[in-house]
C-alpha positions in Angstrom: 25.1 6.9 31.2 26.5 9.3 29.4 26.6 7.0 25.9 22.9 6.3 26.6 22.5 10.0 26.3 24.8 10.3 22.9 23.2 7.3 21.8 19.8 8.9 22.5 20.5 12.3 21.0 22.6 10.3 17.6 19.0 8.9 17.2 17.1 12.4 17.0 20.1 13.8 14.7 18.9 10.9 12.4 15.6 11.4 12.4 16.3 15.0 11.7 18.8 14.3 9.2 15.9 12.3 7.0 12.8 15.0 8.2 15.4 17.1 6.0 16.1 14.4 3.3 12.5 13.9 2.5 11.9 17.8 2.1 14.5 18.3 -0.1 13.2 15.1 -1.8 10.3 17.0 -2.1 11.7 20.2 -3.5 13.6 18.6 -6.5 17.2 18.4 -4.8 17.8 14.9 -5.3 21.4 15.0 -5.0 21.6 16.7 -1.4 19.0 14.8 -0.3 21.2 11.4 -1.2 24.2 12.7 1.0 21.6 13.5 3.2 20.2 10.0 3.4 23.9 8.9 2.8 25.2 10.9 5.8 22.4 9.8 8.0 23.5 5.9 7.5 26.9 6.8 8.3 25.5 8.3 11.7 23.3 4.4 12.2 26.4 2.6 11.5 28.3 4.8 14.0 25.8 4.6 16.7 24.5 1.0 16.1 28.8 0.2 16.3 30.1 2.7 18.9 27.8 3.8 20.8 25.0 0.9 21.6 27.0 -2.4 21.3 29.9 -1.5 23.7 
């Protein structure tokens, strides 16, 4: 149960993490908003790998 939950709240950090890529996207800050984007497929890969397969 309690990897369902980190699971669940991984998956609102990601959509958070690319609400903010897109506004800084927006704004002209192309190169935070890649290690934004960048940081928010390390988080998939981690939660796709560790936290929903196993």
């Amino acid at each position: 149960m309690a990897r369902n939950a980190l699971a669940t709240l991984a998956a609102a950090c990601i959509v958070a993490l690319f609400a903010v890529a897109l506004t800084a996207m927006t704004v002209g800050r192309l190169r935070v908003a890649g290690l934004i984007f960048l940081s928010a497929s390390v988080l998939i890969y981690f939660r796709e790998t560790h936290l929903v397969a196993g």
